[in-house]
N, C-alpha and C positions, 0 to 999 in steps of 0.2 A: 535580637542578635546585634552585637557592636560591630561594627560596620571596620573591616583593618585598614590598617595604617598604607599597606599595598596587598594586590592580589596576591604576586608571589615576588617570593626574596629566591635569586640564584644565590650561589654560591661559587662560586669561579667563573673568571674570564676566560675561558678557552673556548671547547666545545658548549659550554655552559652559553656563550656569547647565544647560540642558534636557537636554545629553549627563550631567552629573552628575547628576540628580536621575533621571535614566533610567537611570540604571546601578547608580544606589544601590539603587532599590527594587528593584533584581533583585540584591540582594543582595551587589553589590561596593562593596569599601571602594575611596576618589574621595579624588583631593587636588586640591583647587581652587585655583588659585596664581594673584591677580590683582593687577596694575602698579599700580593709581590705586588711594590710598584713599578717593576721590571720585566711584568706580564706578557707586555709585546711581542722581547726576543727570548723569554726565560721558561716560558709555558710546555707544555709536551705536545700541547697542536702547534705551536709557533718552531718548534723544533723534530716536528714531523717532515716525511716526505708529500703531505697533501694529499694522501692513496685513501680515495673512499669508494669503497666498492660497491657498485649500485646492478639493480637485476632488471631490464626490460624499458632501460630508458632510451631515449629519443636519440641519441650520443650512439646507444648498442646498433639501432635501428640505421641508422645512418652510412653505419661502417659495416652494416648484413652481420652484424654477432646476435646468433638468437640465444637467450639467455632468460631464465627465469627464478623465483624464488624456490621452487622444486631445486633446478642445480646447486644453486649453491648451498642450501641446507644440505644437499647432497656430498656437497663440498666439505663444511663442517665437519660434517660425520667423518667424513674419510680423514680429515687430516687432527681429527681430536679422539678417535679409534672410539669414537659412538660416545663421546663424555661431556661434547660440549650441550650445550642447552640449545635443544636444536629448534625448540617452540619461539624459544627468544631471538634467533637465529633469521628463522623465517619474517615476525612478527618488523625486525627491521631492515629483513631485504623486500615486505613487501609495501612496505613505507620509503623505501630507497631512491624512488624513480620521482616520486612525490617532491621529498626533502630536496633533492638534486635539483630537477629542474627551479624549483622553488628559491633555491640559492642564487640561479644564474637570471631567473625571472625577477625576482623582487627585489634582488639583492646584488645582480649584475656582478656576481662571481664568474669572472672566464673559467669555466669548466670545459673541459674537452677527454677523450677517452683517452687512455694511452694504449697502442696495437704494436709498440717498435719493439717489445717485448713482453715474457709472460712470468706473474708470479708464481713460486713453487705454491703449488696447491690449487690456483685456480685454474679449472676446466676452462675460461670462457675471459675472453679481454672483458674484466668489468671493473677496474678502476680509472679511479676519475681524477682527473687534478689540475689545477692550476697551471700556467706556462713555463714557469721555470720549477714547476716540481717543489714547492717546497712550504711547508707550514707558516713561514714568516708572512708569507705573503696572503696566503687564504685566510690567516689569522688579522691581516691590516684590511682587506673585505669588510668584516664581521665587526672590526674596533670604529672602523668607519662611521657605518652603517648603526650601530651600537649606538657613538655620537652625535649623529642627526634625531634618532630620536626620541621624542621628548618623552614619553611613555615609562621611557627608561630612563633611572635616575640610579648612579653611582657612588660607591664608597671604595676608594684605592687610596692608599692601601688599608686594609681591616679583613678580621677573619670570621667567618660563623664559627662561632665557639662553643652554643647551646640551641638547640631546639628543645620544646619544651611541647606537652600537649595540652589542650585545655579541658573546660569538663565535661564534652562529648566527646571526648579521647582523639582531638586532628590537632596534626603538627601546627600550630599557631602563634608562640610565642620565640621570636629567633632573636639571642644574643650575641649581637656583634662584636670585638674587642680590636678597640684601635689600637696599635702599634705604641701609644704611650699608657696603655692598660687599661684606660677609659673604655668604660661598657655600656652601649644602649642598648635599650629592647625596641623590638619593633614587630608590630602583630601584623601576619598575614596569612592569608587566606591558603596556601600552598607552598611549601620549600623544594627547591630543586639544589640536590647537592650534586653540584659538578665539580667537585674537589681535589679530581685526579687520587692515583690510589696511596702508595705508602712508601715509592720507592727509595725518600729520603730520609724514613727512618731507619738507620741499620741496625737497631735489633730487630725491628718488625723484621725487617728484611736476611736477617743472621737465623730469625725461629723459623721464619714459612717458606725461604729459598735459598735455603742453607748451600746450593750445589752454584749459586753464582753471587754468595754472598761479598765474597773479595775481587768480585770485578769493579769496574768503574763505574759507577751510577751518570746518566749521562740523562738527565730527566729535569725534571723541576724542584728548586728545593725547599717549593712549598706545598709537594706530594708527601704528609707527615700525617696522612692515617685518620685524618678528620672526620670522614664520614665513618669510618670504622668507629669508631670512639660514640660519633652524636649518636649514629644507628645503634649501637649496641646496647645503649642508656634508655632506646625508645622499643627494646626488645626485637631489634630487625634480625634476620636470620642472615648467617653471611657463607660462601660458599668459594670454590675455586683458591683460596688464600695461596696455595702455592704455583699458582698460575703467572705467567709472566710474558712479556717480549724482550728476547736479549737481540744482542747483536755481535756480528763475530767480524763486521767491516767495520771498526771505530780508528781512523788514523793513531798512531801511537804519538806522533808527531806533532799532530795540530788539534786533534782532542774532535777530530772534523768528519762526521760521517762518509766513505770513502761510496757505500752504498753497495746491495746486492743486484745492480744490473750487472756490475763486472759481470758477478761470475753464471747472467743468463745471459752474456752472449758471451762466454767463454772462458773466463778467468779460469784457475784453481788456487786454492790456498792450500797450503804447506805449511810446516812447521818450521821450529829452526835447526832440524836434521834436514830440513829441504827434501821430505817425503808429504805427501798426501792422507789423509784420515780418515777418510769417508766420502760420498756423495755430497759433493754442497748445494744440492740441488732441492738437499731436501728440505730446505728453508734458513733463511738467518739468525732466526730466532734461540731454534733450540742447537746451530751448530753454534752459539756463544760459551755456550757448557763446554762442550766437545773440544773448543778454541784452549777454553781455560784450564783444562785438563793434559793438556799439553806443558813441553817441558819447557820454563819460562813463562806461561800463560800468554804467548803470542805468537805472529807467524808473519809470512808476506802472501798480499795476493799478488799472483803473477799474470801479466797479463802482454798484450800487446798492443801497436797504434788504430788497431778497427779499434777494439773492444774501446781505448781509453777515448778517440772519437765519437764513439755512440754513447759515451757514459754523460758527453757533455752539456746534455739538456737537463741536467742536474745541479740546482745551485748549489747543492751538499758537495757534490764530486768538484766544482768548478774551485769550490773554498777550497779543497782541499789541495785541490793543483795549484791556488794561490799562497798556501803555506808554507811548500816546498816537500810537501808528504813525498812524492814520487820518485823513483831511483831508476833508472836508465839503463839500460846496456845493449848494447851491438847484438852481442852473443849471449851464449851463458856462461862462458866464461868471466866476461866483461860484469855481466849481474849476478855471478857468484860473489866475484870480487868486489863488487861495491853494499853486498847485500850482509856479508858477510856468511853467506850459506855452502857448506859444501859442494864443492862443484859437481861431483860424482853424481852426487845423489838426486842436485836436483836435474840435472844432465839426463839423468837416469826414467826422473819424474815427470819432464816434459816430454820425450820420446812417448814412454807409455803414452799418457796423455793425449800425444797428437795422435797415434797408433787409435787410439778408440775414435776421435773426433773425427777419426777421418774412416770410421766403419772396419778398421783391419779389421781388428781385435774388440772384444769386449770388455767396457771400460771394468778391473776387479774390483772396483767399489759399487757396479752396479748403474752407474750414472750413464742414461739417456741422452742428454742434451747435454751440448758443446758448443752449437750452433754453427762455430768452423775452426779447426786444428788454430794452434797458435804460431805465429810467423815472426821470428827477431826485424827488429831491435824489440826488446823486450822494455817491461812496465812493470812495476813491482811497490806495492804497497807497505810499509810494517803496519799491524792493526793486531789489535788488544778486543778479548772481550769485552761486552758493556751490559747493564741491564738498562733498557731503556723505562719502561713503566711497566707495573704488576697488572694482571689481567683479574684478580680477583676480588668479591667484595661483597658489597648489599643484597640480599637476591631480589631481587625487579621481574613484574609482567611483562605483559609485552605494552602496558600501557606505560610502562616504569616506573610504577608503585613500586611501592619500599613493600617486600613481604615481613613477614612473622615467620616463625619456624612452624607455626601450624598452619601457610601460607595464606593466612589473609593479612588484607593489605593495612597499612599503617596509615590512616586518612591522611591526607594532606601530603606525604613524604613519599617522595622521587629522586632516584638516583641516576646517573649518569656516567658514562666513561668509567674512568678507572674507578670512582668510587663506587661502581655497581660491577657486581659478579657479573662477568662477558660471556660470550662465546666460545671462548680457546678452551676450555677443559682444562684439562690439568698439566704441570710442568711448563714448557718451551714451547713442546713439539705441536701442540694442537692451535698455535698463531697462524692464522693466512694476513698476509698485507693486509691492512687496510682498519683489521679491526679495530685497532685501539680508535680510529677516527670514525667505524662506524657507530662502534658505541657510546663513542663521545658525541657527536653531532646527532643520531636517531633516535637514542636515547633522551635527548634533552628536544628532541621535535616534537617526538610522539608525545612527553611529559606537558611539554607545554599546548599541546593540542589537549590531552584531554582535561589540563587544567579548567581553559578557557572552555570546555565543553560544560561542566560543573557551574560557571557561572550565570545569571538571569540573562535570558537571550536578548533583552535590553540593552547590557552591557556589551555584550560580544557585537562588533561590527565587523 
């Protein structure tokens, strides 16, 4: 047997970063092969809120949250109406405590839990994140740590353009294609495609999410279907394609995440009748649809000085008060008039509104949590639907082999995040936080764990 070139070749710098830096320290030599040399702040983890939701770690333990890989598969199901993959589900909430600590241990990521509020769908405080909340930073962690070590050897910018298999049918030959079209090969032992999924192609994105194809793609614009394409050349089975995370808080203004804590402690969004649509309680994901389906495709969120307060440990929300997104007023007369929304209506909409928040009445959308009525001077956002990244793609074990349609696994090939079929089930509605980052970051742990398990235990240190 010819001995390769490297163990394993990744395939994107994001979440992909965690499968290298996992593999390296157990002793395999990693070639990192990423599309944008604008990775840093352009990737879909660097443009994350940093929310990785983890079950029964030392962070839960600390703060008395009991929490286990039972709940939140429990969780899934509930919020995916029994569609998402509940095996794969499990397989990386019970890798979650692992991965985590593991980040903050070897890798001196400040991780800390977040308790000051709760995401729609999760029973149990179990996300995790960074101090200022925000992918740029957990992603400068990972590029760090990426550049110290030596294991790991890089090519930015270049794309994997072909995996190939060789004559015992495992992914082994990967062609790289440099940005001046120059193509090398290079043999290794296992490919990890962490490639994100397809959000910037708009026909991919026109065929399989037709219902938020004319929103604003606010993702990476080197998410262009790559692992859909290699996989599908190497007979991968792929699943979820009309699966997604949207977002229905994207400033109109500043293009700046405005973010859904507003509205868990309080906000509501409105249209631009300055009426309400629904519970937005019920996640940000799939109210982007709902946002978009609206007359104009936009709205304001309304809010007040707690909520915009509590929003501020938000380097997303902090930008966006830096851009000048926010619009003020006394009353609602004052943020009729600057908002341009009829005053009646919405006059009409914060009454209700405070009416339910405040237990009178029951809120007629059905909406539970308000946290506390809203109190002038008022806060008002304009925000545009977005699609952030597709949730569907390769179907992956829980070791995150690449399957076949008659699911066995594709030797060698491992997918990842967006470019592996997730968790969320189908559409919008079945995203809880975190996932796009737990299948990006668990995915490429567990892959590079059972890489380096495949290897002579000579090798592995």
């Amino acid at each position: 047997m010819v001995e390769p070139d490297v163990d394993l070749v990744v395939a994107g710098a994001g979440g992909g970063l965690v499968g290298a830096l996992r593999a390296a320290r157990q002793g395999l030599e990693v070639l990192l092969v990423e599309a944008s040399e604008h990775y840093r702040q352009g990737n879909n983890t660097s443009m994350s809120t940093a929310m990785i939701p983890g079950t029964g770690t030392r962070w839960q333990r600390e703060q008395g949250v009991e929490d286990s890989p039972e709940t939140f598969v429990g969780d899934v199901a509930a919020k995916t109406k029994g569609t998402g993959d509940l095996a794969l589900a499990r397989a990386l909430a019970e890798a979650s405590p692992r991965m985590l600590e593991w980040l903050a241990d070897d890798l001196g990521v400040p991780l800390s839990l977040v308790t000051d509020f709760g995401y729609p769908g999760h029973s149990e405080y179990r996300c995790h994140t960074v101090p200022d909340r925000h992918g740029s930073t957990l992603l400068g962690h990972l590029v760090r740590a990426a550049a110290a070590e030596p294991r790991i050897h890089q090519l930015v910018p270049a794309r994997v353009s072909g995996v190939e298999l060789d004559d015992s049918g495992r992914a082994a030959i990967v062609t790289v294609t440099r940005p001046d079209g120059e193509l090398e090969q290079v043999s290794a032992g296992a490919v990890l495609l962490a490639t994100n999924g397809f959000g910037a192609d708009r026909t991919l994105v026109a065929r399989h999410l037709p219902e938020i194809a004319d929103a604003v793609y606010h993702g990476s614009e080197a998410s262009r279907g790559d692992a859909l394409r290699i996989g599908g050349e190497l007979g991968a089975a792929t699943a979820f394609l009309d699966a997604y995370q949207g977002h229905a808080a994207l400033s109109e203004r500043g293009a700046t995440l405005v973010g859904w804590a507003t509205v868990m402690h309080g906000a509501v969004l409105v249209d631009l009748d300055g009426v309400r649509f629904g519970d937005e309680t019920v996640g940000y994901s799939e109210y982007a649809a709902a946002l978009a389906s609206r007359r104009g495709a936009s709205g304001w969120l309304v809010y007040d000085e707690r909520v915009h307060e509590a929003c501020l440990p938000f380097k997303d929300y902090r930008q966006s008060v830096e851009v000048g997104s926010l619009v003020r007023g006394a009353d609602v007369a004052e943020l009729a008039s600057r908002t341009g929304l009829p005053e009646a209506a919405l006059a009409a909409t914060l009454a209700a509104a405070g009416a339910a928040a405040s237990g009178r009445v029951p809120d007629p959308w059905g909406r539970q949590h308000f946290e506390a009525p809203l109190d002038p001077p008022y806060v008002a956002v304009r925000v545009v639907p977005a699609l952030f990244h597709t949730q569907g793609g390769l179907v992956v074990d829980g070791d995150a082999r690449v399957l076949r349609a008659d699911g066995t696994p594709i030797d060698g090939l491992y997918a990842s995040g967006g470019a592996a079929a997730g968790i969320s089930g189908h559409g919008a509605s079945g995203y809880l936080a975190g996932n796009g980052l737990l299948t990006a970051l668990g995915l490429a742990f567990l892959a590079a764990e059972h890489v380096a398990a495949q290897r002579p235990a000579e090798i592995v240190s």
